[in-house]
C-alpha positions in Angstrom: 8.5 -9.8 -35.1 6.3 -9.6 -32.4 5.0 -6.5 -30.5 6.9 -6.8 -27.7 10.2 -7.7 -29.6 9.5 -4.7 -31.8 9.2 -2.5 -28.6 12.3 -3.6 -27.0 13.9 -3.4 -30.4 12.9 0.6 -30.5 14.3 1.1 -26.8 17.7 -0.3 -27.9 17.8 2.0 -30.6 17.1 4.6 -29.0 19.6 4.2 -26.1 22.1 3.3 -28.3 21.0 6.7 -30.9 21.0 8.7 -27.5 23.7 10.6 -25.5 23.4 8.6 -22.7 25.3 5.5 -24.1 26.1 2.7 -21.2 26.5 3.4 -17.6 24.5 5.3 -15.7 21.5 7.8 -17.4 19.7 10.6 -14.5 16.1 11.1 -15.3 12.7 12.9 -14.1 10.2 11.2 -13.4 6.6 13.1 -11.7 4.2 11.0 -9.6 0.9 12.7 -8.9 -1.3 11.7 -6.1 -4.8 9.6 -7.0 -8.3 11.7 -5.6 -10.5 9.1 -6.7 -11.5 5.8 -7.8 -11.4 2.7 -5.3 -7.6 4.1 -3.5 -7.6 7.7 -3.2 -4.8 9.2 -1.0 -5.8 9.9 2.1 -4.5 9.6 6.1 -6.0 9.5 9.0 -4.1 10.8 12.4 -4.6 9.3 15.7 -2.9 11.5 18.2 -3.7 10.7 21.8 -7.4 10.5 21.4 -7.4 13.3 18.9 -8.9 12.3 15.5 -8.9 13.7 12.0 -8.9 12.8 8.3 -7.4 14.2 5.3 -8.0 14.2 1.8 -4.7 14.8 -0.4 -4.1 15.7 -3.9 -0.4 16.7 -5.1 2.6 15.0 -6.6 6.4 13.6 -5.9 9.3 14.6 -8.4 11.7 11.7 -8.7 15.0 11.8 -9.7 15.9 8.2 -10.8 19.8 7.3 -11.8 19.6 3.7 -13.9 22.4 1.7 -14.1 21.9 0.7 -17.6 23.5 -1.2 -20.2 22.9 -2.7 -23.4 23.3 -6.5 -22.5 20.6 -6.0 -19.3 18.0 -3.8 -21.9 18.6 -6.7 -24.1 18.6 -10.0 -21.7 15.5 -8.8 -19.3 18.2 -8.7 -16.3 17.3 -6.2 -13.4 18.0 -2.4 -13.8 19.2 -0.5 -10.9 17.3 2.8 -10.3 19.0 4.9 -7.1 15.5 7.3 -6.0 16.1 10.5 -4.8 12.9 12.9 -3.7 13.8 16.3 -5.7 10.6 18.2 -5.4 7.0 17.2 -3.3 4.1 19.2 -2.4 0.7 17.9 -1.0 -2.6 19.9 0.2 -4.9 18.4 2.2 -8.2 19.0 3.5 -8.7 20.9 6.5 -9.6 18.4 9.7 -10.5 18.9 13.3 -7.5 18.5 15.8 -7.5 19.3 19.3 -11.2 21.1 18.8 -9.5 23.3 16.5 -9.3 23.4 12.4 -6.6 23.2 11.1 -7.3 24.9 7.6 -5.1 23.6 5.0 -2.6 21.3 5.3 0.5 21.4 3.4 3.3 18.3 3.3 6.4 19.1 2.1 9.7 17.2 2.4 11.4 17.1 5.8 14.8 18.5 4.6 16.7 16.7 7.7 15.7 12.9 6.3 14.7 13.7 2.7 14.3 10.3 2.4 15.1 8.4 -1.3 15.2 4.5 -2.1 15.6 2.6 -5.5 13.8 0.4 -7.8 14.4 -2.6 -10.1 13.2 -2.7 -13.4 12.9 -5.7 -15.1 11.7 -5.3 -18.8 11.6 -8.9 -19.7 8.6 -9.4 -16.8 7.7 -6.0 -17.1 7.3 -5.0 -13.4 8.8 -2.5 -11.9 9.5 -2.8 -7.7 10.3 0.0 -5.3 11.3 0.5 -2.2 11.8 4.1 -0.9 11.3 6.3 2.0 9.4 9.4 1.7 10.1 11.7 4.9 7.7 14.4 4.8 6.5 17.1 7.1 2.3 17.7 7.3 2.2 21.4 8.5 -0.8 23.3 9.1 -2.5 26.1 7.9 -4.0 27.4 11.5 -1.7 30.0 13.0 -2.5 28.6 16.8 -2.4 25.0 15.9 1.1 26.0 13.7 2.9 27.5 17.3 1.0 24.5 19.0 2.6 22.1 16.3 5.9 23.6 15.0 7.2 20.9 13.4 3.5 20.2 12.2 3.2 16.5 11.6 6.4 14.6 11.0 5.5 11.2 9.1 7.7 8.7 7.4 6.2 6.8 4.9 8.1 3.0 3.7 7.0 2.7 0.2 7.0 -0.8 -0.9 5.4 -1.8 -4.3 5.4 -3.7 -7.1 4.1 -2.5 -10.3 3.6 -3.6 -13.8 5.1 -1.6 -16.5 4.9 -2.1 -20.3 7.6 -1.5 -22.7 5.5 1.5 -24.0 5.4 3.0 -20.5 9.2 2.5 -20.0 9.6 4.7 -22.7 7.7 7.3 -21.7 9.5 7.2 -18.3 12.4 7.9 -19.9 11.0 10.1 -22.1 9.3 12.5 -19.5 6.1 12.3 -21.1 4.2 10.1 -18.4 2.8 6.9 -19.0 0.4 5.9 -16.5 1.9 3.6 -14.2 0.6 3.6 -10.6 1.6 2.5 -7.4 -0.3 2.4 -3.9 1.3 2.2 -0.8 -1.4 1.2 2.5 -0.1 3.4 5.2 -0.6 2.3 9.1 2.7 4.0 10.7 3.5 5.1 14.5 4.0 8.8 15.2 6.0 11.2 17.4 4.6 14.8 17.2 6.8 17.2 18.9 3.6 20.1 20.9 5.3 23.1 22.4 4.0 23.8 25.3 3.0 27.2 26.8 6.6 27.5 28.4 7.8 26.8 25.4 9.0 22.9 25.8 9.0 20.5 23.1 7.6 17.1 24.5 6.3 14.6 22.1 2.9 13.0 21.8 2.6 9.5 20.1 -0.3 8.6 17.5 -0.7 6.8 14.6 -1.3 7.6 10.8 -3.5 5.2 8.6 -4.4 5.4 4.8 -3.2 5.4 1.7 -0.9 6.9 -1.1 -1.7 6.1 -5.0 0.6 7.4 -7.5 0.4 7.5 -10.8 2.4 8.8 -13.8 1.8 12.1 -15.1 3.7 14.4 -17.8 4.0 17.5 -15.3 2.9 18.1 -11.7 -0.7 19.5 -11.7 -1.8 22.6 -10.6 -4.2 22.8 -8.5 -5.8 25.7 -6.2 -5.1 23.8 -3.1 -1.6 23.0 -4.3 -1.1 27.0 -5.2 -2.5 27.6 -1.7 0.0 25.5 -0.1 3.2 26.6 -2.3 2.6 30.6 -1.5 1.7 29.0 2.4 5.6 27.4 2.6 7.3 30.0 0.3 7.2 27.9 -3.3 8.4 24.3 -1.8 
């Protein structure tokens, strides 16, 4: 037996030794955010002239429900995972906007469009594709530039990618211990950021983000001082 047909021979037993049985399984899965290498994540905002960059470091909880049964595990057909975004925290490095710094800044999910997708998982090519939406909030640290910005920096961000994903790191998906699969997601998106103004009006200025997101697999979100900074900043999101 080869290696890859003694794999796929441990995953079967173990979904069919597990609880889950057919149907559908919910899982965890934890994303954090690359700082270095060739892609780190970082975005650059253009609004109306004013110019900034951000390093980020954090992480995405995922919850992933698989429509899973024996016959697909064993024939390499597609697996349905539905993507929902159950926790997500970024700090980024301070930047100049509108001559002012903004200290930290913190993204957190925009609880109005939390945003979600789904992925298919094909064992037999060993790839892994999704496509989901991450609807976040960028929101600054800078008390004046926080009144100026109240909804801080709405972004919505399509993630598309393809990724390849051995049997070995299947399992550790599913097991929670983090395998080291990564995505990267290029990010060149319009913006609407809502400024109050000084009588208190809401009008929108448009801009545009650039960068990129890498994510990799990771047992646990890290802790970081920036991301500690920004959880006490927005109460523990």
């Amino acid at each position: 037996m080869n290696f890859k047909k003694a794999m796929l021979s441990i995953l079967v037993t173990a979904f069919a030794a597990s609880s889950w049985g057919c149907g559908v399984i919910e899982l965890e899965t934890t994303m954090g955010l690359v700082t270095d290498g060739e892609t780190p994540s970082e975005i650059n905002v253009n609004v109306v002239g004013f110019t900034g960059s951000t390093s980020l470091e954090g992480y995405i909880v995922m919850g992933m429900a698989i429509d899973l049964d024996i016959i697909s595990v064993i024939f390499g057909s597609d697996l349905l995972a539905i993507l929902s975004v159950d926790d997500l925290l970024f700090y980024g490095t301070p930047m100049m906007f509108v001559g002012n710094d903004t200290q930290a800044i913190c993204t957190i999910v925009d609880d109005a469009t939390p945003g979600g997708g789904d992925a298919l998982i094909n064992l037999k090519a060993g790839t892994i594709d999704f496509n989901m939406i991450l609807a976040v909030k960028m929101l600054v640290e800078n008390p004046d530039l926080a009144n100026l910005l109240p909804d801080g920096f709405p972004v919505s961000i399509d993630m598309s990618a393809q990724t390849d994903m051995t049997l070995i790191e299947m399992i550790g998906m599913l097991l929670g211990t983090g395998s080291g699969f990564t995505i990267s997601q290029e990010i060149d998106l319009p913006l609407s950021v809502p400024i109050r103004t000084p009588g208190g009006a809401i009008v929108y200025l448009d801009g545009v983000a650039t960068g990129n997101l890498s994510l990799t697999s990771v047992p646990e979100p890290p802790v970081t001082p920036g991301l500690t900074h920004c959880a006490n900043l927005v109460g523990g999101a």
